[in-house]
Every structure is written in structure tokens, then in C-alpha cells.
N, CA, C and O atoms as a Tinker XYZ file with bonds, in Angstrom:
   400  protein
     1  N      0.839000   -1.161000    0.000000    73     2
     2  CA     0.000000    0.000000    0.000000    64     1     3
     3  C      0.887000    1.229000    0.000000    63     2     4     5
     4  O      1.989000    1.187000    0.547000    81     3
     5  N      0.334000    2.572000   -0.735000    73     3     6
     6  CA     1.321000    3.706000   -0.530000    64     5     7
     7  C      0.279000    4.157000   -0.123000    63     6     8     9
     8  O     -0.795000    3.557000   -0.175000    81     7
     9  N      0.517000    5.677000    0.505000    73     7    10
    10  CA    -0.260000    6.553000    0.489000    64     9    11
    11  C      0.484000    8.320000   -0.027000    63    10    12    13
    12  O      1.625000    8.704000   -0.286000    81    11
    13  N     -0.948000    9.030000    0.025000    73    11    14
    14  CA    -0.036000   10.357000   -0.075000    64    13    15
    15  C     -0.499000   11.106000    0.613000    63    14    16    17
    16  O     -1.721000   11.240000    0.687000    81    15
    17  N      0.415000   11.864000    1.369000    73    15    18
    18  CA     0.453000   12.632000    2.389000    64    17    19
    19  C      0.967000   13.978000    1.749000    63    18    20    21
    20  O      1.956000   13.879000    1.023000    81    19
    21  N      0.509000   15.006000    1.902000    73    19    22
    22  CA     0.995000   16.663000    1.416000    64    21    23
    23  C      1.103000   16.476000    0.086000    63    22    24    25
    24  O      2.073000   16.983000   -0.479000    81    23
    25  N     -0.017000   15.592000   -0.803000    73    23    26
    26  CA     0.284000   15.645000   -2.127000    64    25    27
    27  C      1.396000   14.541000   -2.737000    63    26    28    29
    28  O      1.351000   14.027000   -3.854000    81    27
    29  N      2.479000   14.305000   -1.618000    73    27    30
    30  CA     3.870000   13.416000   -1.839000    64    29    31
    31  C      3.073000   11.956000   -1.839000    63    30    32    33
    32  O      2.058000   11.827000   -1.154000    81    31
    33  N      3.654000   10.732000   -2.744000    73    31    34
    34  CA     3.272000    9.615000   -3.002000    64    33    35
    35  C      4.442000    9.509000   -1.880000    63    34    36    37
    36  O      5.472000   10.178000   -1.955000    81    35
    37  N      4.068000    8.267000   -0.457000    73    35    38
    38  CA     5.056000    7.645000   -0.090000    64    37    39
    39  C      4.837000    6.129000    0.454000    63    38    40    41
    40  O      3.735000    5.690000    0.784000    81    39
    41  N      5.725000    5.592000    0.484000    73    39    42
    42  CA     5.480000    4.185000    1.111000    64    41    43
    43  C      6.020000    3.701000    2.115000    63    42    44    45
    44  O      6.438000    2.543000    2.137000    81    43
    45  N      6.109000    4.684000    3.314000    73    43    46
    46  CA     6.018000    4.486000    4.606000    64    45    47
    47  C      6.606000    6.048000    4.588000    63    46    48    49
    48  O      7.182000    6.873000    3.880000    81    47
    49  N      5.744000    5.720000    6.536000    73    47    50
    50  CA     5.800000    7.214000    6.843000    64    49    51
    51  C      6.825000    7.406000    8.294000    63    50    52    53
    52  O      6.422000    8.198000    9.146000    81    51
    53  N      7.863000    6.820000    8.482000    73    51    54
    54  CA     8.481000    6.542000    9.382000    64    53    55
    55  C      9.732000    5.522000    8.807000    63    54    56    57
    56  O      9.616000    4.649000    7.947000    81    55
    57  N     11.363000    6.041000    9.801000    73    55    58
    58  CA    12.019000    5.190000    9.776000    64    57    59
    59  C     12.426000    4.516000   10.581000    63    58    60    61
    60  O     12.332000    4.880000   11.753000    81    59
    61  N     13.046000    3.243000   10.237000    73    59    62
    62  CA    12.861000    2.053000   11.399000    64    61    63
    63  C     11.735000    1.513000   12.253000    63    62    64    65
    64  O     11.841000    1.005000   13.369000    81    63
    65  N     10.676000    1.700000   11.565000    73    63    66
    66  CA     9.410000    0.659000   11.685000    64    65    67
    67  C      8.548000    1.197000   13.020000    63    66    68    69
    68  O      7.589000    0.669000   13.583000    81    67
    69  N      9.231000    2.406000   13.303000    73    67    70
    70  CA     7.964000    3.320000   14.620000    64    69    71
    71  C      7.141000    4.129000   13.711000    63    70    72    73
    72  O      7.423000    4.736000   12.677000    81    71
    73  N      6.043000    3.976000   14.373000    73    71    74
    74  CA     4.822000    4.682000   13.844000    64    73    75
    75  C      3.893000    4.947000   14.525000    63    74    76    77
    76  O      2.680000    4.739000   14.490000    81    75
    77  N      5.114000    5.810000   15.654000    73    75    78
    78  CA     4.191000    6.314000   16.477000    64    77    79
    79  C      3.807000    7.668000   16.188000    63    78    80    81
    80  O      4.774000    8.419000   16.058000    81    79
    81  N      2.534000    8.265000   16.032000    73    79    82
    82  CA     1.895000    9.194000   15.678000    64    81    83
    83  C      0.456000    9.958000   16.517000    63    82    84    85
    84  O     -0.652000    9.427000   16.598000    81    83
    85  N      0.791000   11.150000   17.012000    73    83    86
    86  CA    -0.181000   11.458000   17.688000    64    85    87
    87  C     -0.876000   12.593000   16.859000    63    86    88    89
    88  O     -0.356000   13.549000   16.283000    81    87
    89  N     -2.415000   12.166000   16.974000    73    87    90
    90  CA    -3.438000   12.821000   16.050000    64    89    91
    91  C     -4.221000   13.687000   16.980000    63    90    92    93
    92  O     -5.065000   13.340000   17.807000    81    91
    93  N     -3.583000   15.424000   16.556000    73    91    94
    94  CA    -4.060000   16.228000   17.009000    64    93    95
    95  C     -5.117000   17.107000   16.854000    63    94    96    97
    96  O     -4.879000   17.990000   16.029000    81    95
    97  N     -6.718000   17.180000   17.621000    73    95    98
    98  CA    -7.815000   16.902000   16.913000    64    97    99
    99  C     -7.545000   18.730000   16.998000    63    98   100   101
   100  O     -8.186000   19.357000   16.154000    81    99
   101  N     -6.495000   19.714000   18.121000    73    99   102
   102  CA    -6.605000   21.209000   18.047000    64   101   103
   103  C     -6.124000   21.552000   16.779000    63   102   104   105
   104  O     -6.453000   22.722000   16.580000    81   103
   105  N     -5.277000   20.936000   15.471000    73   103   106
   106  CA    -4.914000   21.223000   15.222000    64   105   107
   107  C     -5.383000   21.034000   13.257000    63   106   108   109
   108  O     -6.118000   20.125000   12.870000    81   107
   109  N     -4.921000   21.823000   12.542000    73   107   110
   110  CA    -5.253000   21.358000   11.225000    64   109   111
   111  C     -5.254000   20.057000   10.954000    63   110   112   113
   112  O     -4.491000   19.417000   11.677000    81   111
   113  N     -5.923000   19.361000   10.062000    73   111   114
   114  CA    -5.725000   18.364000    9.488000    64   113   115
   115  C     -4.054000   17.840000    8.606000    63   114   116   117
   116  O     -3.339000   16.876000    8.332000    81   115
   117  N     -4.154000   18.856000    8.520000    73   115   118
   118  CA    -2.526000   18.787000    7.073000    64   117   119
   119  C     -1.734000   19.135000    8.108000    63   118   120   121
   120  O     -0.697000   19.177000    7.446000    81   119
   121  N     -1.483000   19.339000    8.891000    73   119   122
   122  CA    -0.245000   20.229000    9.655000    64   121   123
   123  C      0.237000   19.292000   11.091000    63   122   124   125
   124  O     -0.485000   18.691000   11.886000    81   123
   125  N      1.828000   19.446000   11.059000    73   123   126
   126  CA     1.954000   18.851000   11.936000    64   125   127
   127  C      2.082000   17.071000   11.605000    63   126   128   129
   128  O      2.199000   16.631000   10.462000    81   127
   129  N      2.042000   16.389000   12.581000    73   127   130
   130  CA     1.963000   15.419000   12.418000    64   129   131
   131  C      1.014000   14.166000   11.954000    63   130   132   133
   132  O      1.244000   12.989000   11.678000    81   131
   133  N     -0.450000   15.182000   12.010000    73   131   134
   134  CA    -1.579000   14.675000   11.325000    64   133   135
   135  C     -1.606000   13.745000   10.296000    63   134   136   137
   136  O     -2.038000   12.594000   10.365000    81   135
   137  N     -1.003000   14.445000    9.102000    73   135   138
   138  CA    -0.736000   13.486000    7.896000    64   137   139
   139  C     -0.417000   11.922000    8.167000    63   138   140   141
   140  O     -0.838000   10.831000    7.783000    81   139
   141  N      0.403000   12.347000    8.902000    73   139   142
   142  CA     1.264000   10.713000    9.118000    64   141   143
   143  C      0.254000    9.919000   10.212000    63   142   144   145
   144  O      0.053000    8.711000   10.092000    81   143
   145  N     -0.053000   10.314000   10.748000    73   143   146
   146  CA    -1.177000    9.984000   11.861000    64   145   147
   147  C     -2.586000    9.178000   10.714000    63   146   148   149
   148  O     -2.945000    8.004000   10.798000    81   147
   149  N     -3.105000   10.147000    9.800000    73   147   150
   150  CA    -4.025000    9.650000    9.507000    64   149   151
   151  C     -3.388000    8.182000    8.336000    63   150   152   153
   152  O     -4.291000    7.415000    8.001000    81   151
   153  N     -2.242000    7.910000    7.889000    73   151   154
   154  CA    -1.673000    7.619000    7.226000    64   153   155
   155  C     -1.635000    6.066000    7.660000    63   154   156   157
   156  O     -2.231000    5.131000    7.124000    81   155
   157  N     -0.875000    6.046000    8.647000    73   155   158
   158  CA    -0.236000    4.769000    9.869000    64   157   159
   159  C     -2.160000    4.644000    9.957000    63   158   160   161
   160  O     -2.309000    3.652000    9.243000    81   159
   161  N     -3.261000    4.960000   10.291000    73   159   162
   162  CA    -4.133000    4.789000   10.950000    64   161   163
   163  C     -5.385000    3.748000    9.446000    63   162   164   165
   164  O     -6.224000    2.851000    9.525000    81   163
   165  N     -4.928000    4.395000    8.548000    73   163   166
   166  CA    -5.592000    4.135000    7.237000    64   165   167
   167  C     -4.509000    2.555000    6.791000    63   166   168   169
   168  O     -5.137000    1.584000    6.367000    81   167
   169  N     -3.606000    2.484000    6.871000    73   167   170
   170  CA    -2.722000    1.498000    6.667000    64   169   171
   171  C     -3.319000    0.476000    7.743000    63   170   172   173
   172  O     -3.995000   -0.452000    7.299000    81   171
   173  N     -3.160000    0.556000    8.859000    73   171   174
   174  CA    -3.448000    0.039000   10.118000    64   173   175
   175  C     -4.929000   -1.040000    9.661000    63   174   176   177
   176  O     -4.899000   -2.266000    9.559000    81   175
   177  N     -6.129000   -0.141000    9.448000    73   175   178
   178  CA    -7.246000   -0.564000    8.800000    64   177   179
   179  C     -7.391000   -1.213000    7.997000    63   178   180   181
   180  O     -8.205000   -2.135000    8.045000    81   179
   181  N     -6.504000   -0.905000    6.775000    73   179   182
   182  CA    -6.514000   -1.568000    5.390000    64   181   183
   183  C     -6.347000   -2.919000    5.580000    63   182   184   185
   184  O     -7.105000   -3.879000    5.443000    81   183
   185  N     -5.022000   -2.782000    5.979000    73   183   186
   186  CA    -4.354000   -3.989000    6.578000    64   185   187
   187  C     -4.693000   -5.304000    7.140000    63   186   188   189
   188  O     -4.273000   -6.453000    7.004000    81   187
   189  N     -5.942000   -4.497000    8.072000    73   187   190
   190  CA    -6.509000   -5.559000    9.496000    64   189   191
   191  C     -7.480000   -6.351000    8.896000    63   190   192   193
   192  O     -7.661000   -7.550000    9.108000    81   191
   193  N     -8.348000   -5.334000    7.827000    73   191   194
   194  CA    -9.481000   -6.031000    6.676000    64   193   195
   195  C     -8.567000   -6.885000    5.666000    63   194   196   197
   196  O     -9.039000   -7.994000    5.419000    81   195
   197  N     -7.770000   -6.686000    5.253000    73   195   198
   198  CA    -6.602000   -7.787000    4.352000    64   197   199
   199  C     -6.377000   -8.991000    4.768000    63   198   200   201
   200  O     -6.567000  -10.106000    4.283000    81   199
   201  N     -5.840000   -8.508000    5.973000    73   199   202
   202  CA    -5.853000  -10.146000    6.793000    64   201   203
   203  C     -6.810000  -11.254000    7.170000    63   202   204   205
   204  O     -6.675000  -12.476000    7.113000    81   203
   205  N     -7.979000  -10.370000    7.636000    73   203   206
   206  CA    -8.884000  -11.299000    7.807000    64   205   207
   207  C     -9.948000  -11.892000    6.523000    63   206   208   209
   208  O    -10.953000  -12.585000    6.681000    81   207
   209  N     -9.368000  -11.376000    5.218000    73   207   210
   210  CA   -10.121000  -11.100000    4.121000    64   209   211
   211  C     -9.007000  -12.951000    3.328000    63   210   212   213
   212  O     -9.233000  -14.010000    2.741000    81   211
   213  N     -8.001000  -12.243000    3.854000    73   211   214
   214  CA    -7.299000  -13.490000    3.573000    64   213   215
   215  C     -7.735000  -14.941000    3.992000    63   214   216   217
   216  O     -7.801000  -15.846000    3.160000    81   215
   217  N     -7.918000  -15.051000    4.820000    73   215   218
   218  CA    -8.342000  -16.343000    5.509000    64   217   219
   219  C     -9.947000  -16.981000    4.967000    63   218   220   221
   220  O    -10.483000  -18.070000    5.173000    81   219
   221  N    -10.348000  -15.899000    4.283000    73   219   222
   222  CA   -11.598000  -16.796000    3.735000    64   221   223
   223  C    -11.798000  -16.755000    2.144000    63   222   224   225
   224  O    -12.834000  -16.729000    1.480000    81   223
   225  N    -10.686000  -16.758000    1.828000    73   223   226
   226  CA    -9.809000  -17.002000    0.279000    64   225   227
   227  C     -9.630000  -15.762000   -0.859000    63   226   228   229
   228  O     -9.615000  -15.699000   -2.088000    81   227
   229  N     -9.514000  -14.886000    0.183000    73   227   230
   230  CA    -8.819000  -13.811000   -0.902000    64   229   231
   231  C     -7.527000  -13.545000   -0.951000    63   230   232   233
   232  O     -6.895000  -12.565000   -0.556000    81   231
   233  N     -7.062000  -14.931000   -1.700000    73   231   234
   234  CA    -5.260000  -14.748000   -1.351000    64   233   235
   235  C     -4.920000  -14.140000   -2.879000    63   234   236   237
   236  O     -5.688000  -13.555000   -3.642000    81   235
   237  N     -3.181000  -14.557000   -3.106000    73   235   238
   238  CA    -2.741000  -14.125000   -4.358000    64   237   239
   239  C     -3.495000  -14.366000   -5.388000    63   238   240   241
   240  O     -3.829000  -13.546000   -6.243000    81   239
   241  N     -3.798000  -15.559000   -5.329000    73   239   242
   242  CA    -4.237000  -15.942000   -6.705000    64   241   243
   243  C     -5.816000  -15.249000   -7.081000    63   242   244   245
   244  O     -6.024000  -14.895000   -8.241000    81   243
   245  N     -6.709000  -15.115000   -6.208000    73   243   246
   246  CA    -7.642000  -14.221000   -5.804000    64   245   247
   247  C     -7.199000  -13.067000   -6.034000    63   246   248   249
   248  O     -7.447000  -12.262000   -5.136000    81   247
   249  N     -6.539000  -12.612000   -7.050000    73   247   250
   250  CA    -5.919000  -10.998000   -7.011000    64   249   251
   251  C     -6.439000   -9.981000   -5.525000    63   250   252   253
   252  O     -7.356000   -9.165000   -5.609000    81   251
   253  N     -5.722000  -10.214000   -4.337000    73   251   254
   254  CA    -5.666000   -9.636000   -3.244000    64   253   255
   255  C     -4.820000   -8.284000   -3.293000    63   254   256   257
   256  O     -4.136000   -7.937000   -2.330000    81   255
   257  N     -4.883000   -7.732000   -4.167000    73   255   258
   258  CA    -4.705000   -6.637000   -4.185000    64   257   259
   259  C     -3.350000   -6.641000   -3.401000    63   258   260   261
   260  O     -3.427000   -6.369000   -2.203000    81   259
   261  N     -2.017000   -6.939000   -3.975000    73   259   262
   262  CA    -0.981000   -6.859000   -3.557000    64   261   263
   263  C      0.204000   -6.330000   -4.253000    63   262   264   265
   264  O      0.647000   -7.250000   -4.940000    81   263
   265  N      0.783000   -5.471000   -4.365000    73   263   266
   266  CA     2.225000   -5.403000   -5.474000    64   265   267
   267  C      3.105000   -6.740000   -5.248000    63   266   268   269
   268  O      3.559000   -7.229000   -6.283000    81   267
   269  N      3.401000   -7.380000   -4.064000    73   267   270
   270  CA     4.458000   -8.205000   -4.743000    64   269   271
   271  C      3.346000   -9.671000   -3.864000    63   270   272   273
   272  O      2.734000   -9.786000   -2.802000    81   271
   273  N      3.584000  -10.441000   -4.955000    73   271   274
   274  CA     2.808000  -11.761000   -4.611000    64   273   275
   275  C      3.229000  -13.237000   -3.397000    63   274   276   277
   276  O      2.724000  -14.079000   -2.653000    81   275
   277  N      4.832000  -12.579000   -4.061000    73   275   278
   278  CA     5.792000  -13.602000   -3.229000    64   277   279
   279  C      6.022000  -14.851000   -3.461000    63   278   280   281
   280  O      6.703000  -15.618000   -2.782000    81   279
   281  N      4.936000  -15.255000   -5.302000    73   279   282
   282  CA     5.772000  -16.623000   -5.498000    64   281   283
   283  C      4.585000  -17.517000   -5.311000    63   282   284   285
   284  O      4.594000  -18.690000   -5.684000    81   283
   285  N      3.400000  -16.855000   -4.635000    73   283   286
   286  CA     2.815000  -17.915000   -4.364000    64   285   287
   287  C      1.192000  -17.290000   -5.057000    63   286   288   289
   288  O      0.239000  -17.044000   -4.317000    81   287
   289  N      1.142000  -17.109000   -6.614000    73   287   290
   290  CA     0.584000  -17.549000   -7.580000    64   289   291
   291  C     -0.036000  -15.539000   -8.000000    63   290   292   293
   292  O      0.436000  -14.451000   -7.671000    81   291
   293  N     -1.182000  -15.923000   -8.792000    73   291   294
   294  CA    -1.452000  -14.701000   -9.208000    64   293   295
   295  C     -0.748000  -13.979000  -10.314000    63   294   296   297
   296  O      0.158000  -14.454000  -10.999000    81   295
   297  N     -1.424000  -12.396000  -10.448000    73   295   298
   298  CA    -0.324000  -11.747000  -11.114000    64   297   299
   299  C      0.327000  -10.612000  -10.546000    63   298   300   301
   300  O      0.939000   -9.909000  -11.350000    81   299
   301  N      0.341000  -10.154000   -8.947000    73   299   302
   302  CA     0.561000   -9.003000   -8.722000    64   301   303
   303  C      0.660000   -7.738000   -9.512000    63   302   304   305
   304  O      0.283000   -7.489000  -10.657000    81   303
   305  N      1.311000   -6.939000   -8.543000    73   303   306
   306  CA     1.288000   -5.430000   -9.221000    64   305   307
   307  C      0.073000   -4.609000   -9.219000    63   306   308   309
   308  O     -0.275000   -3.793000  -10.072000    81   307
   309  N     -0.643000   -5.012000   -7.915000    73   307   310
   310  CA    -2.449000   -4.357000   -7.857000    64   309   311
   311  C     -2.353000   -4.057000   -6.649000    63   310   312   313
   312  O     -2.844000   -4.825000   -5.821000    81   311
   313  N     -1.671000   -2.817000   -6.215000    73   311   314
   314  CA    -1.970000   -2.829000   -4.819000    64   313   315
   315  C     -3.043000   -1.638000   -4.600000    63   314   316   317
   316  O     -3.426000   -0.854000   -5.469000    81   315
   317  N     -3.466000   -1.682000   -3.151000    73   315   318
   318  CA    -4.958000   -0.456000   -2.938000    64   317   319
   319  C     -3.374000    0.630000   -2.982000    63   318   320   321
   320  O     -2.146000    0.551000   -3.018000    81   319
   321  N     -4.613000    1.697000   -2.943000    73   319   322
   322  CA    -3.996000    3.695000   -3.155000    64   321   323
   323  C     -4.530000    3.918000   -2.365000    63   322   324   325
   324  O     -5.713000    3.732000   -2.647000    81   323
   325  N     -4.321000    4.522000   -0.598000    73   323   326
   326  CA    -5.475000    5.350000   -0.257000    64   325   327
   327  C     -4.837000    6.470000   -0.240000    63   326   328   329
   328  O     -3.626000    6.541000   -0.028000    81   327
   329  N     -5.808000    7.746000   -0.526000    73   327   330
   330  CA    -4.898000    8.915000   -0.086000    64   329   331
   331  C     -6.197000    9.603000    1.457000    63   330   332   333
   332  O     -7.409000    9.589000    1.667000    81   331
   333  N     -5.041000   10.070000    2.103000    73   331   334
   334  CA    -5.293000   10.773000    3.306000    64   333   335
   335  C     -5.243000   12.265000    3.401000    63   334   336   337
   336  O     -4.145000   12.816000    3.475000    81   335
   337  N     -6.173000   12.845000    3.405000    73   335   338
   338  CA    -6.245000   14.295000    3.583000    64   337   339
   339  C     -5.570000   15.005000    1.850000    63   338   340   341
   340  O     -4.627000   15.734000    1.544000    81   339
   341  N     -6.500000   14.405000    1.202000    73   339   342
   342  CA    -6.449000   14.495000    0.143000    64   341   343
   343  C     -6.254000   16.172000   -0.062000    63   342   344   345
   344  O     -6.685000   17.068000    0.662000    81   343
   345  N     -5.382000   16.287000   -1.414000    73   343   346
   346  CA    -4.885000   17.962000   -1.888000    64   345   347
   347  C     -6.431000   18.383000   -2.314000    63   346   348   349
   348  O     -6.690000   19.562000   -2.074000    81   347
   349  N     -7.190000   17.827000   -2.736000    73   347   350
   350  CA    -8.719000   18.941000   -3.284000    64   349   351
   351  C     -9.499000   19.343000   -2.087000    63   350   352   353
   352  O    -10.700000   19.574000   -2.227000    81   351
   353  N     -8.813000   19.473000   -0.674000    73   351   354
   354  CA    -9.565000   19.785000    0.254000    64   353   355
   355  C     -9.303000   18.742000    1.362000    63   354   356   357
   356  O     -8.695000   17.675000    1.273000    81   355
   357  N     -9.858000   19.262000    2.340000    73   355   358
   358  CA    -9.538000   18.344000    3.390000    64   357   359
   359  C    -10.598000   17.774000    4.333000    63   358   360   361
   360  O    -11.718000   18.212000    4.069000    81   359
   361  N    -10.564000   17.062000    5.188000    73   359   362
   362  CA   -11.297000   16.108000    5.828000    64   361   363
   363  C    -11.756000   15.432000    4.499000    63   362   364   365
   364  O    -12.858000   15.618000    3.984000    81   363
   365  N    -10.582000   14.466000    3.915000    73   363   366
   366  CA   -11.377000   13.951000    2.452000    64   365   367
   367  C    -10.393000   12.586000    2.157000    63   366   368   369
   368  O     -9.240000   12.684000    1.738000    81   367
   369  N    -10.857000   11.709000    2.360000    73   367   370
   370  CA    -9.803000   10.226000    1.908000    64   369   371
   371  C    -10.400000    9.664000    0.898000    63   370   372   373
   372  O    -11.619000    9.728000    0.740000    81   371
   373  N     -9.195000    8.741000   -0.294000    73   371   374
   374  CA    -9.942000    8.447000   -1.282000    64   373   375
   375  C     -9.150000    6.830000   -0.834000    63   374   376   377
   376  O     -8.167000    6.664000   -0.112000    81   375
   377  N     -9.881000    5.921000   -1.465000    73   375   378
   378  CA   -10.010000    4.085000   -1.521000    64   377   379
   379  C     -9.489000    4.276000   -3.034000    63   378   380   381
   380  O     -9.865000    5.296000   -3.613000    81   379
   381  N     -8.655000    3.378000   -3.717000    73   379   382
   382  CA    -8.993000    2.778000   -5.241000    64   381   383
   383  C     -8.183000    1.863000   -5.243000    63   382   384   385
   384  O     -7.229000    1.743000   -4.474000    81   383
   385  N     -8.561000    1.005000   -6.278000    73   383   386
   386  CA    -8.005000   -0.354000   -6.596000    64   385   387
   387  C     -8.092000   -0.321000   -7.957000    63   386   388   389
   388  O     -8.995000   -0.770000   -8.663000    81   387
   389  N     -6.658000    0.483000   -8.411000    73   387   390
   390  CA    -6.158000    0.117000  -10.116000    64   389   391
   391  C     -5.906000   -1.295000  -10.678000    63   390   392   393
   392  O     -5.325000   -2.191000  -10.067000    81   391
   393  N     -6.385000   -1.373000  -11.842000    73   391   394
   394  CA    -6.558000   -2.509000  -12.356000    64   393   395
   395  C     -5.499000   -3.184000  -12.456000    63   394   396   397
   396  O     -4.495000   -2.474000  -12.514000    81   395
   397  N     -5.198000   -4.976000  -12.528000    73   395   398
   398  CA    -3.700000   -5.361000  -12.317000    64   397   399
   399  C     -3.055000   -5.579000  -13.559000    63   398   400
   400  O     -1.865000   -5.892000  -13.590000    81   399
């Protein structure tokens, strides 16, 4: 999954695997640490529905919406896009799933 944060496409929002992020409700949406907050939080979600989406056969070969497959069937290269605090305005997230 990537997301984009301030317009920037990225694929993770933290280095060395902390993602700790505090979401400050005084404060803008875009500003601050927000971005990354809503980012880690949208990943977090995606994620948790992936997994359990997995187990009742939406794996690779099920195009599970994954960039890399790992070998174990399918065609990858379909992963979800969400964007968070989208540039056309804010309080605004978009879902899509480009075709593989």
C-alpha cells in the first residue's frame, strides 16, 4: 500500500518501523503530524481487513490486491492507493483499486 500525504506519493511514513503518531484533533488536518497519523491509521485498517479477508480465500491468486505476490501464484502489481487528507480539500480520503 502507498499513500499520499501533502500531495507526496510515499510508502512508509516513518524510519525504522515506529509509527508512532499522535493525532491532534486542536490542530489542522494537514499540519503537523496529522498526515502521518491519519496515514499509519488508514494502513493500520486496510491492513486488518486484508488479513482477515485473507483467511476466507482472498489470497494471491484471488488478485488480493498486492504489489508483490511472493511466489505464491497470481499476477501481482495491484496494490490499494489510499490517499489521506487528500490535496482537493480536506477532511477527504480516497479508496482505489487500479486494475492489475
Amino acid at each position: 500500500m502507498f499513500s499520499y500525504i501533502n500531495g507526496q506519493t510515499v510508502a512508509q511514513s516513518a524510519a525504522g518501523q515506529i509509527f508512532n503518531y499522535q493525532y491532534n484533533t486542536g490542530q489542522d488536518p494537514r499540519t503537523s503530524y496529522n498526515p502521518a497519523a491519519s496515514a499509519v491509521n488508514a494502513f493500520y485498517g486496510s491492513n486488518s481487513v486484508h488479513d482477515f479477508a485473507y483467511r476466507y480465500g482472498f489470497t494471491e491468486r484471488a488478485f488480493n490486491f498486492q504489489a508483490n505476490n511472493f511466489g505464491r501464484g497470481g499476477t501481482g502489481n495491484d496494490p490499494v492507493l489510499i490517499t489521506v487528507q487528500s490535496t482537493d480539500g480536506w477532511n477527504n480520503a480516497y479508496f482505489s483499486t487500479p486494475p492489475e
